[in-house]
N, C-alpha and C positions, 0 to 999 in steps of 0.2 A: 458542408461543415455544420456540425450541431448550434441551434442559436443559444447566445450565453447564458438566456438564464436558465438552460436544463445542464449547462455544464458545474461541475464541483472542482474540475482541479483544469487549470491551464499549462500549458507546456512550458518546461524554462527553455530559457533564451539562450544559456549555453548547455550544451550536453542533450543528453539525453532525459526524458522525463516529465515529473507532473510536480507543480506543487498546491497547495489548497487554496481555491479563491474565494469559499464561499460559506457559513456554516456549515453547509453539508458534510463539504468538503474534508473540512475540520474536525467535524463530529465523527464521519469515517477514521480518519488518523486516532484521535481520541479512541472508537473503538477498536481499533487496533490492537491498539499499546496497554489496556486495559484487558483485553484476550490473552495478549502474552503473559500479564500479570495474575488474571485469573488462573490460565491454565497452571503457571509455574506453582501457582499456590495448592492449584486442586493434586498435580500429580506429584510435587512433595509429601505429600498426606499419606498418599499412595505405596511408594519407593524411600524406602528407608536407606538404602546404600546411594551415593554419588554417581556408580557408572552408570545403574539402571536409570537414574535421574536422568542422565545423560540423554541414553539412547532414545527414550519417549519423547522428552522436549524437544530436542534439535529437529524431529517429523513436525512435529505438533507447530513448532514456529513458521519451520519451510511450509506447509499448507495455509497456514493462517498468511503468509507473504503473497502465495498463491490467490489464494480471494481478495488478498489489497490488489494484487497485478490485475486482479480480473475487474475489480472493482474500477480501479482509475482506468483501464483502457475503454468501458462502458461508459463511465461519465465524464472523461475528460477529452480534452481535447486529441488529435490525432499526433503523436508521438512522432518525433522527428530530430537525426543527430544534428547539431547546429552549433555556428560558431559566430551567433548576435542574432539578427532578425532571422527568424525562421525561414528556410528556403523549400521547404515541402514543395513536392511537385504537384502530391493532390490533397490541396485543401481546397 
């Protein structure tokens, strides 16, 4: 198991997932959501009609979830379904 202070986001306790423990953490999600805002701004500029809006965003967001996924499985803790205290087999 990674020691705590190199981790940014810890596991929830129910489900599956990560949520932020740490600024990093934070600042990650922050840039995020801030990506998503840029890009919608930049390829509105771009695409004058709604459906082409469409079809570039919806990539543009699924990649940018993709380097969050890739992001919190590098810094956070080892992901595991769970229903209260984590029962992972290999932590």
């Amino acid at each position: 198991m990674k020691e705590s202070k190199d981790i940014w986001f810890k596991r929830k306790i129910y489900g599956w997932g990560w949520y932020p423990c740490c600024l990093n953490g934070w600042m990650a999600i922050l840039g995020f959501f801030i990506a998503i805002v840029l890009s919608s701004a930049i390829i509105s500029n771009y695409m004058p009609d709604e459906e082409s809006f469409v079809m570039l965003f919806i990539p543009v967001v699924m990649i940018l979830a993709v380097i969050m996924l890739i992001v919190c499985l590098l810094r956070g803790e080892k992901p595991c379904w769970s229903w209260g205290k984590c029962q992972c087999k290999n932590d």
